[in-house]
N, CA and C atoms as an extended XYZ file, in Angstrom:
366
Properties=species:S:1:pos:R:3:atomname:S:1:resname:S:1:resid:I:1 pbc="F F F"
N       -47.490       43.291      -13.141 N   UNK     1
C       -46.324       44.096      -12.816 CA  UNK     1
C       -46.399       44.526      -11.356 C   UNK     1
N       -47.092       44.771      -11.035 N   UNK     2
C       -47.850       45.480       -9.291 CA  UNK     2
C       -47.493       43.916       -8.829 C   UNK     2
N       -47.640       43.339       -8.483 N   UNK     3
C       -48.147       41.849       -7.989 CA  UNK     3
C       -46.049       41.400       -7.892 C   UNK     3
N       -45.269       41.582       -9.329 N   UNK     4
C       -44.055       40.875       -9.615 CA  UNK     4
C       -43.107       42.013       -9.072 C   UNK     4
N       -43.187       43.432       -8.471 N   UNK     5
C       -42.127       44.111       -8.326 CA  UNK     5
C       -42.972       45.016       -7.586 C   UNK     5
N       -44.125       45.215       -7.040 N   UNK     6
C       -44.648       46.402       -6.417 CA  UNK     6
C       -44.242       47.769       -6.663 C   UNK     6
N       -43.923       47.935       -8.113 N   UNK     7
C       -43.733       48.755       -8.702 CA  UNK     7
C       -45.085       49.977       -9.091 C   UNK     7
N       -46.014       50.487       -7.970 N   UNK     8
C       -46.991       51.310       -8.598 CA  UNK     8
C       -46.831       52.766       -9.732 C   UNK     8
N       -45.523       52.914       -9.823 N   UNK     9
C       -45.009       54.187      -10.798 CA  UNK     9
C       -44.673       54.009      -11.945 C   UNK     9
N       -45.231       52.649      -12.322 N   UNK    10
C       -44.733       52.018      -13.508 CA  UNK    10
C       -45.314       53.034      -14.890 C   UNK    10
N       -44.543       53.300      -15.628 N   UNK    11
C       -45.711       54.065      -16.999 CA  UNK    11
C       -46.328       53.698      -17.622 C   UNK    11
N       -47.282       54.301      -18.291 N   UNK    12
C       -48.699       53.595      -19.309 CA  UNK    12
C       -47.543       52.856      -20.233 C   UNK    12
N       -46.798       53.808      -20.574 N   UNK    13
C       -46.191       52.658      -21.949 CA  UNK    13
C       -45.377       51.267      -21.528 C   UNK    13
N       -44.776       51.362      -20.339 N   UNK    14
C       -44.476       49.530      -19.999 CA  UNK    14
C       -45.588       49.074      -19.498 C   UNK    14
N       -46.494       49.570      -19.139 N   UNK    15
C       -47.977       48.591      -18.833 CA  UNK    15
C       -48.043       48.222      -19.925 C   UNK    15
N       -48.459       49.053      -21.519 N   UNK    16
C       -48.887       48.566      -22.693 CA  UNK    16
C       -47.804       48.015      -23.725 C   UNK    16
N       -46.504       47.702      -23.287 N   UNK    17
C       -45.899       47.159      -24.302 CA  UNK    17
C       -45.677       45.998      -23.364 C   UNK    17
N       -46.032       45.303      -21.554 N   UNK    18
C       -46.268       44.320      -21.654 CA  UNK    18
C       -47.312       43.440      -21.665 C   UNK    18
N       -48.151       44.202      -22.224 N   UNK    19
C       -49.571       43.238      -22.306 CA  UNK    19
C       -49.512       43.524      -23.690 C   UNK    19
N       -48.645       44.172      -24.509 N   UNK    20
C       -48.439       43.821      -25.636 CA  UNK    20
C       -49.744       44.454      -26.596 C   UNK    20
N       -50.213       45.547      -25.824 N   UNK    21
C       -51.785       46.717      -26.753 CA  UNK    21
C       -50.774       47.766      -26.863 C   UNK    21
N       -51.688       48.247      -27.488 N   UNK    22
C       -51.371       49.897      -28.012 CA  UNK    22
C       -52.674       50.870      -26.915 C   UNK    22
N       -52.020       52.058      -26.794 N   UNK    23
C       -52.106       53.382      -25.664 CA  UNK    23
C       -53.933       53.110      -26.135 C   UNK    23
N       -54.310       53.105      -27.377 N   UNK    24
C       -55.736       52.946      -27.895 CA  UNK    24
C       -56.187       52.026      -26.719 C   UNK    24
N       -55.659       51.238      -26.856 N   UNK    25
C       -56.599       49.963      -26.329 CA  UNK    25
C       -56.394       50.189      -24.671 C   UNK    25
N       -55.503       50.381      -24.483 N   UNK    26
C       -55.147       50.709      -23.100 CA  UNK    26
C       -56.457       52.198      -22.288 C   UNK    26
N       -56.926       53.010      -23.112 N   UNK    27
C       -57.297       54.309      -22.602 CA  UNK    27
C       -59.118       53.944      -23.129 C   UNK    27
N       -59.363       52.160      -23.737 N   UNK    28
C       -60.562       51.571      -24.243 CA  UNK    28
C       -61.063       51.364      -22.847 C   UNK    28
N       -59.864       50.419      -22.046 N   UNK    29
C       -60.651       49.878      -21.073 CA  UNK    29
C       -60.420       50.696      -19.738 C   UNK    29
N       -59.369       51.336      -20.043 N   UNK    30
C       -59.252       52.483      -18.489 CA  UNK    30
C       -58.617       53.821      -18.881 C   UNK    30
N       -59.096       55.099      -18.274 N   UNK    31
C       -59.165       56.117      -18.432 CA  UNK    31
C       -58.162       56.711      -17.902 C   UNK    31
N       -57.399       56.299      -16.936 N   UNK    32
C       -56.069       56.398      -15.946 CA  UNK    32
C       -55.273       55.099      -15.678 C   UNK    32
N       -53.963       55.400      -15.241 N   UNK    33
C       -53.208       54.246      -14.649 CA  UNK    33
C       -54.048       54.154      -13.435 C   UNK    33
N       -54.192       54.913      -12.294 N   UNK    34
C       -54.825       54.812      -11.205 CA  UNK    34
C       -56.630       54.361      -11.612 C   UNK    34
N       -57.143       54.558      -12.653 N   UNK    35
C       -57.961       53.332      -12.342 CA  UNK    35
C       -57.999       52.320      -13.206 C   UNK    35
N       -56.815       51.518      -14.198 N   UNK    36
C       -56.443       49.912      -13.694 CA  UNK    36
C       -55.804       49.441      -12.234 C   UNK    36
N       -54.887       50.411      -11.676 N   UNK    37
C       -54.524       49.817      -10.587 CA  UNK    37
C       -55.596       49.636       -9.254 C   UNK    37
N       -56.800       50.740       -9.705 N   UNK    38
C       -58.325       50.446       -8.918 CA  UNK    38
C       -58.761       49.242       -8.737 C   UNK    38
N       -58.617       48.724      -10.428 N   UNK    39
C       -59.773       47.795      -10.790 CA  UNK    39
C       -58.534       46.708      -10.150 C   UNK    39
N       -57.776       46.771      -10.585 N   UNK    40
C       -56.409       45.360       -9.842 CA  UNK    40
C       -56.438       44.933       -8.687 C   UNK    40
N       -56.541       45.998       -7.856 N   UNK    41
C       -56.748       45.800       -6.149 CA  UNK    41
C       -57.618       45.242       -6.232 C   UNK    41
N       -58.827       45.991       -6.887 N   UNK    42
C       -60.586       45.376       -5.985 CA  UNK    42
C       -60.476       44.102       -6.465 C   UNK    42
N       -59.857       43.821       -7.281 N   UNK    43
C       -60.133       42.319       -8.424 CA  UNK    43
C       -59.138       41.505       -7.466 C   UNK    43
N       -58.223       41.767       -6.857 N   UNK    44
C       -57.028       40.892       -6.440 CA  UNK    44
C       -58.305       40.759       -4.621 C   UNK    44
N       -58.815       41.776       -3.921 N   UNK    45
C       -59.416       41.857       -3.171 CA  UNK    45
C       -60.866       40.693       -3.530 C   UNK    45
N       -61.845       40.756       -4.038 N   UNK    46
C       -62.493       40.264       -4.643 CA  UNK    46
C       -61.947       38.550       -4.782 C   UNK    46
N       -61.187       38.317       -5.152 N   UNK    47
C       -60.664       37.106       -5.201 CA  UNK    47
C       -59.868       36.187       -3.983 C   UNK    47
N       -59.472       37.371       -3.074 N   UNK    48
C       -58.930       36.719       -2.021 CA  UNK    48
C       -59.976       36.651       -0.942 C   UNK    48
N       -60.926       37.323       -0.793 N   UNK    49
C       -62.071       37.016       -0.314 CA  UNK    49
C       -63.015       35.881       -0.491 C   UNK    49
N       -63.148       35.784       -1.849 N   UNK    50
C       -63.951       34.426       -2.520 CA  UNK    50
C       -62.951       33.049       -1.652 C   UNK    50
N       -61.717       33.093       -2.105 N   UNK    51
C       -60.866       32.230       -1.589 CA  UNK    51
C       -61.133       31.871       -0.031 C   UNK    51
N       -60.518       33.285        0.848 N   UNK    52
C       -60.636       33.029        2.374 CA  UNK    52
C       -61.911       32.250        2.682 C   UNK    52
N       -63.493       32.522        2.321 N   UNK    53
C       -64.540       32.011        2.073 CA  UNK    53
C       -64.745       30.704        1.638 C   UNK    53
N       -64.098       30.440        0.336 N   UNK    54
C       -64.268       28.835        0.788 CA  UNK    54
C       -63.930       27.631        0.983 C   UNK    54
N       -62.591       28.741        2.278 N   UNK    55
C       -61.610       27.852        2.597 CA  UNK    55
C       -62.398       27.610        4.148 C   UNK    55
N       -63.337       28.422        4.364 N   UNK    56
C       -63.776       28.232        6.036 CA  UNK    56
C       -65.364       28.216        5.793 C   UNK    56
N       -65.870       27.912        4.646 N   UNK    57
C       -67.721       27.404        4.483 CA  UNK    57
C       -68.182       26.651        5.329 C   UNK    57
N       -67.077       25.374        5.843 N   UNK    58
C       -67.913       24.105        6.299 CA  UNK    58
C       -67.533       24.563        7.955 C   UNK    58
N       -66.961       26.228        8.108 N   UNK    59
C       -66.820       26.631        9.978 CA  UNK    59
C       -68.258       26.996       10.442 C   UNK    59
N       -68.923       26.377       11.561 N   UNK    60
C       -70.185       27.074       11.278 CA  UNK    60
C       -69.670       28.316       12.563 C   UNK    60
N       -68.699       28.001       12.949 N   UNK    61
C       -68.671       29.167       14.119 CA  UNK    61
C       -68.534       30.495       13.769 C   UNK    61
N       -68.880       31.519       13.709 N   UNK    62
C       -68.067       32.852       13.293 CA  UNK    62
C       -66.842       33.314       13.799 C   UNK    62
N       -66.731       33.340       14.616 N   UNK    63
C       -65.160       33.434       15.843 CA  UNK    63
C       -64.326       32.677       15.278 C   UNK    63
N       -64.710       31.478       15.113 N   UNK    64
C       -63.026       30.804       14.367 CA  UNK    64
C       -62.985       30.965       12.938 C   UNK    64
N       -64.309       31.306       12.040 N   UNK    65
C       -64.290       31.551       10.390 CA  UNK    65
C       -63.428       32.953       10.688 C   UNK    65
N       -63.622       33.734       11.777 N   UNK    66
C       -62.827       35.216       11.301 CA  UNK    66
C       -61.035       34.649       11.704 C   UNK    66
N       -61.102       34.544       12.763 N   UNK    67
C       -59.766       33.654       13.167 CA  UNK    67
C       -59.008       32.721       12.303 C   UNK    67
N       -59.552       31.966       11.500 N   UNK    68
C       -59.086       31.267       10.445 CA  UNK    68
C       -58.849       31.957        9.469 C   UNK    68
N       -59.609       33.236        9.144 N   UNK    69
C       -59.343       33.701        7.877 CA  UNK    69
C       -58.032       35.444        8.709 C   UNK    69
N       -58.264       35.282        9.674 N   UNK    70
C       -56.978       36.332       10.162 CA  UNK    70
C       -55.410       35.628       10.098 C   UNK    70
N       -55.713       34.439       10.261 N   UNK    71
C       -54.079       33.290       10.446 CA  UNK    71
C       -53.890       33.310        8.873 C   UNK    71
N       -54.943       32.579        7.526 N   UNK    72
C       -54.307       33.450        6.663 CA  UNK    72
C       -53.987       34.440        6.067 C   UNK    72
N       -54.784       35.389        6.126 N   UNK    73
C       -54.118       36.835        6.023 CA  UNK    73
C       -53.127       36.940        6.396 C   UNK    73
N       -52.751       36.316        7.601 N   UNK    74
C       -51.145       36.894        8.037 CA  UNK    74
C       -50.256       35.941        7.729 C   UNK    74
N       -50.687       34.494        7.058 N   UNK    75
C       -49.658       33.894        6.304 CA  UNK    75
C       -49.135       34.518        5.076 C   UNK    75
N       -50.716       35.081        4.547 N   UNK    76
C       -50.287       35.321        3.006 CA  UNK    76
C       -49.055       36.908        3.089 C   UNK    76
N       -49.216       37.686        4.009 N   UNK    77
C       -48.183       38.893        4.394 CA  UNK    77
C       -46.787       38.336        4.405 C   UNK    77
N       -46.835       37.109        4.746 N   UNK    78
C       -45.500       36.551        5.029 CA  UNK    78
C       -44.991       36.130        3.728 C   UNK    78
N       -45.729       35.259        3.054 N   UNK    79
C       -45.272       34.260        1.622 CA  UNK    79
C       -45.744       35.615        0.615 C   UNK    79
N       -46.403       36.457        0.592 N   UNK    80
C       -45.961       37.635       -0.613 CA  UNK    80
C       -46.104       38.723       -0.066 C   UNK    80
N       -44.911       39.384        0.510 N   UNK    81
C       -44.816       40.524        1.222 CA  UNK    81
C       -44.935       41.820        0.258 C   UNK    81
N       -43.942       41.264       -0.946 N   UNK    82
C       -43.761       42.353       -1.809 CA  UNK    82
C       -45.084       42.941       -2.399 C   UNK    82
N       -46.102       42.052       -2.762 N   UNK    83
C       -47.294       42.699       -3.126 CA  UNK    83
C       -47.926       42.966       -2.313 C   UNK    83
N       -48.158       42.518       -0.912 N   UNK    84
C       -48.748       43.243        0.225 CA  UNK    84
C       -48.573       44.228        0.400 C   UNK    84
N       -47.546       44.799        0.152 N   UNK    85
C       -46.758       45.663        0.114 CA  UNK    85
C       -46.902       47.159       -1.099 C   UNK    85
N       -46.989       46.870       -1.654 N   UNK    86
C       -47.629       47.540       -3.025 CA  UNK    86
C       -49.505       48.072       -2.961 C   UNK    86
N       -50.050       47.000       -2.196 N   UNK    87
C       -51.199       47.041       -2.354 CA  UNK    87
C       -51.898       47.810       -0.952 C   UNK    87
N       -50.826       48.031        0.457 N   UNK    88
C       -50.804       48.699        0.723 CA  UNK    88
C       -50.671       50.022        0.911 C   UNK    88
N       -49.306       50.054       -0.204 N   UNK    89
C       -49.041       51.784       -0.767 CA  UNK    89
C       -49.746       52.352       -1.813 C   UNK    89
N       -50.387       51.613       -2.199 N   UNK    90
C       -51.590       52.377       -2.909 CA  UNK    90
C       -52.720       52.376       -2.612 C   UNK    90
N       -53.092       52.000       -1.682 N   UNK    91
C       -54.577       51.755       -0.956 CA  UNK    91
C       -54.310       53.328       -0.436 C   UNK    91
N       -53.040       53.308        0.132 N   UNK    92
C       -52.669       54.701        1.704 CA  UNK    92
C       -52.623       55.823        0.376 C   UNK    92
N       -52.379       55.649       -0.817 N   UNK    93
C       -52.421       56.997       -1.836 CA  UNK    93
C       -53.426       57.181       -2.469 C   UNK    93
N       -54.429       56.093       -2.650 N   UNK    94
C       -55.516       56.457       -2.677 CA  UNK    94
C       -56.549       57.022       -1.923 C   UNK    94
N       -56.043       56.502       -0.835 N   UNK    95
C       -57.495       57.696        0.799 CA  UNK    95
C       -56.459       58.621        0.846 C   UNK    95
N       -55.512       59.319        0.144 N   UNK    96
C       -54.992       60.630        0.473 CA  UNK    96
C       -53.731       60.974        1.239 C   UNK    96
N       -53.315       59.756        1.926 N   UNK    97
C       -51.814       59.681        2.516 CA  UNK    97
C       -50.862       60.537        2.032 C   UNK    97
N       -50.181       61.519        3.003 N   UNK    98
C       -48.999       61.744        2.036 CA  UNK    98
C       -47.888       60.977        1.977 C   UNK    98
N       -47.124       60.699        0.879 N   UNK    99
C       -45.985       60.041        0.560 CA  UNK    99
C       -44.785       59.954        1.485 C   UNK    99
N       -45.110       61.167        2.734 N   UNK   100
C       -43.744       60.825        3.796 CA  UNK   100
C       -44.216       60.213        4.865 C   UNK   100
N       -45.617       60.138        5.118 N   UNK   101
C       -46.414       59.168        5.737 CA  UNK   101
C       -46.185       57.674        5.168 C   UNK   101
N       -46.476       58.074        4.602 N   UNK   102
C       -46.516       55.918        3.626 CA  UNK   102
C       -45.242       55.408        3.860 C   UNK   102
N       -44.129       56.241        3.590 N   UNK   103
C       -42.619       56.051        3.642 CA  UNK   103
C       -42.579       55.660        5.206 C   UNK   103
N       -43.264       56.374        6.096 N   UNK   104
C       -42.584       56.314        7.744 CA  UNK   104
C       -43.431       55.185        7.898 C   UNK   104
N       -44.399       54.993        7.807 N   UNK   105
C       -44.844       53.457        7.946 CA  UNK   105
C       -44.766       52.456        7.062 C   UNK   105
N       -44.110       52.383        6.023 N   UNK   106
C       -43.451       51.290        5.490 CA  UNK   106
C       -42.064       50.868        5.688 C   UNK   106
N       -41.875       51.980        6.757 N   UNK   107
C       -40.273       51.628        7.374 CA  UNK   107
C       -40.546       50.539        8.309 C   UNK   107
N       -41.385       50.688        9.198 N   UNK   108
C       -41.771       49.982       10.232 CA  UNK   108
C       -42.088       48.288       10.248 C   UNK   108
N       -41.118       47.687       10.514 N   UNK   109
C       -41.592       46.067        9.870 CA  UNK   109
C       -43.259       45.941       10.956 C   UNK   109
N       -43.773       44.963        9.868 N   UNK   110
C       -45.867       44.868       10.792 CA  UNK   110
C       -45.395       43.858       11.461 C   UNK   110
N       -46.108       43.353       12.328 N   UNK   111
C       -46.101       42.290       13.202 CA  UNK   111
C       -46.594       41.056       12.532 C   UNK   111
N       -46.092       40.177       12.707 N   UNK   112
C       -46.983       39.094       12.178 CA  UNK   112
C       -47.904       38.680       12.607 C   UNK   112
N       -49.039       37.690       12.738 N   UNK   113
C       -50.158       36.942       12.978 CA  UNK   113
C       -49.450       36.096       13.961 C   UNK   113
N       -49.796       36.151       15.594 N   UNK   114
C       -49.541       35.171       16.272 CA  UNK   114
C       -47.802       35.836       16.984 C   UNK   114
N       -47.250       36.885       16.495 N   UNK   115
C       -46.032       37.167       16.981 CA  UNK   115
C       -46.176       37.587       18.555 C   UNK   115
N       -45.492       37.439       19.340 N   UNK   116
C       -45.278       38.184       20.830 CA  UNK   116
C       -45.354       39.841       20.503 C   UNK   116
N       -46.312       40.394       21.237 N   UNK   117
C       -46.107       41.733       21.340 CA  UNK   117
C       -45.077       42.719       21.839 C   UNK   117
N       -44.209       43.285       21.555 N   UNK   118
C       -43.280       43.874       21.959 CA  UNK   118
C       -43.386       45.028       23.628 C   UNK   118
N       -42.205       44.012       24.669 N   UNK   119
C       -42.561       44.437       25.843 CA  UNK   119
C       -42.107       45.922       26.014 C   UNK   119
N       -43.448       46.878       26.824 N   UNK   120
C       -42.723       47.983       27.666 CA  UNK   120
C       -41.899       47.878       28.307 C   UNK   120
N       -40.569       48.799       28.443 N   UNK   121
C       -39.960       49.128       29.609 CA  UNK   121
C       -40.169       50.356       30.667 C   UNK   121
N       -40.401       49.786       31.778 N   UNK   122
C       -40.958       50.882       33.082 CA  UNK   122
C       -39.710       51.646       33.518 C   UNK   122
């Protein structure tokens, strides 16, 4: 659901009537919504790491393994914004952000990977 609509306010009961458990089973394996959506990040984190990794094993350079793995990072921002997106606003509510903070910088479109930096005027 996080991942298909970046919906983090979603309630326990549409979490558990679409994975199709009961509140039991739901409060078996996590004690809060905020920590499945813990375990979701680190697990979605965790996995895109494994990935970036061994997509650049055979780089022996470090400079271009980080560089290679910064060009996709900023592909993947592009091809799924919406969960980037999600996984940012709950990362910023989890270290304590307040909510009109998160709002003023999620107004702000990010730059992409490789974009021209936006010129001063003197």
């Amino acid at each position: 659901m996080l991942a298909e609509d970046g919906d983090t306010e979603v309630s326990i009961q549409a979490i558990t009537d679409r994975a199709d458990v009961g509140f039991g089973s739901f409060y078996n394996h996590f004690s809060s919504k905020a920590k499945l959506f813990t375990a979701a990040v680190t697990d979605a984190f965790d996995r895109y790491g494994a990935w970036l990794a061994q997509r650049t094993v055979h780089e022996p350079d470090p400079v271009t393994r980080l560089a290679i793995r910064i060009r996709f990072t900023g592909r993947n921002r592009r091809e799924q914004a919406r969960m980037a997106d999600a996984v940012a606003r709950y990362t910023l509510r989890m270290l304590g952000v307040r909510e009109d903070r998160i709002e003023e910088l999620s107004a702000r479109p990010l730059p992409l990977v490789g974009s021209e930096p936006e010129s001063s005027s003197r």
